[in-house]
N, C-alpha and C positions, 0 to 999 in steps of 0.2 A: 504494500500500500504506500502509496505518496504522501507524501507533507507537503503541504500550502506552499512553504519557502522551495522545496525538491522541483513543486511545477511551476513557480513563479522562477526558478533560474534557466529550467528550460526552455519554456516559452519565451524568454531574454532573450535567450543562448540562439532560439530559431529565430529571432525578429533580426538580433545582429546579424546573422550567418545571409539571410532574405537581403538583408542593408547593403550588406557588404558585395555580396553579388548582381545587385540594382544598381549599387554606386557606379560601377565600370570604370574604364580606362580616366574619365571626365573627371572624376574626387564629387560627381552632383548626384544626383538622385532624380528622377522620373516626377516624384510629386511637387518636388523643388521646381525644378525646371516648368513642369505644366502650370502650378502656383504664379511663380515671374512670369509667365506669357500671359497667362491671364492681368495681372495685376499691371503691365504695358501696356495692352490693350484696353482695359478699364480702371485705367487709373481716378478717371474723372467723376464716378458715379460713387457709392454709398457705398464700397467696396470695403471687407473687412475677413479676418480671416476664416471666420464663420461661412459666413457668403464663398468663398474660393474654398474652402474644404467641403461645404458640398456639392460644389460642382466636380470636385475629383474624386470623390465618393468616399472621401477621407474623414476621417475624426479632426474637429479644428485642435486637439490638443494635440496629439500626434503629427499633424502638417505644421505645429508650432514647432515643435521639439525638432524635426526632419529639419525644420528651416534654419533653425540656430545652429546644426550638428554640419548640414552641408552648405548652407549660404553665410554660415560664418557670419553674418547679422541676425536681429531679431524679422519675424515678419514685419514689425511695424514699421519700422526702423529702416525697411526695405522699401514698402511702401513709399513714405517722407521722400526716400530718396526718389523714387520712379516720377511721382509728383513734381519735387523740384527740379527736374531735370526736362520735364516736360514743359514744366512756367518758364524755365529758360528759354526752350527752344521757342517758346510762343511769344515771348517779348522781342526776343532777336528775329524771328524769320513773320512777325506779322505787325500787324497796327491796332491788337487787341489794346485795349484799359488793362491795370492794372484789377481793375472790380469787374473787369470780363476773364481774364483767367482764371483767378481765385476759384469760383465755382466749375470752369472746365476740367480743373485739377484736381477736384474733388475737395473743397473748402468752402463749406456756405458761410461762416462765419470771413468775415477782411480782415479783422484784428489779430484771428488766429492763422492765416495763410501769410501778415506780415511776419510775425512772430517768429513762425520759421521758415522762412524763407531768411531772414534775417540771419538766424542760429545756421541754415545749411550754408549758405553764401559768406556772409560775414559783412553783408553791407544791405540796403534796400532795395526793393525790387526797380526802384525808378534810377535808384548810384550803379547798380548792377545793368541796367540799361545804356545807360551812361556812359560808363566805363568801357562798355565793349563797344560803342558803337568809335568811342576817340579812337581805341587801339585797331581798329578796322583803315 
């Protein structure tokens, strides 16, 4: 007969061994990788890791954990990034408002899309504008 702990190491032991052979040649994983395609693609909507673990048929707490173990960021924290990275590209490559990308990017609040835009950049979205259009 088994002990709790006897089939909680092995059930570990076959989740590693699963991980390890999903991860492949890349160092990524399968739910990783579908997770960030998703989250580039829908950056702008209500997007959360709830939301993208069940579109991949995953537990949001185990697509959590995958994410921190192979994307070496947290999900959120990925997110943030994909986001500002997108309000970049829409300041430089368009003639949107700064209070027109906020919500494209997935920020209905302005106070909190300057906030961190501010923290990811290290300046404002309109000095960040600025800046790149002198050095052009």
């Amino acid at each position: 007969m088994h002990t709790f702990p006897d089939l909680n190491h092995s059930l570990t032991t076959a989740m590693q061994k699963i991980e390890a052979e999903a991860e492949g040649e890349a160092g990524s994983h399968p739910f990783v990788e579908g997770a960030k395609s998703l989250l580039r693609e829908h950056c702008g909507g209500g997007v959360c890791l709830k939301e993208i673990a069940r579109q991949l048929y995953v537990n949001p707490a185990y697509l959590g954990r995958l994410f921190k173990t192979y994307g070496n960021v947290s999900f959120n924290d990925y997110l943030v990034q994909v986001r500002m990275e997108k309000a970049k590209e829409l300041l430089m490559t368009t003639n949107k408002r700064i209070y027109e990308i906020a919500p494209e990017v997935g920020y209905r609040q302005l106070d909190w899309f300057y906030k961190k835009f501010r923290e990811y950049t290290g300046c404002s979205a309109k000095e960040y504008k600025l800046r790149q259009t002198k050095s052009v």
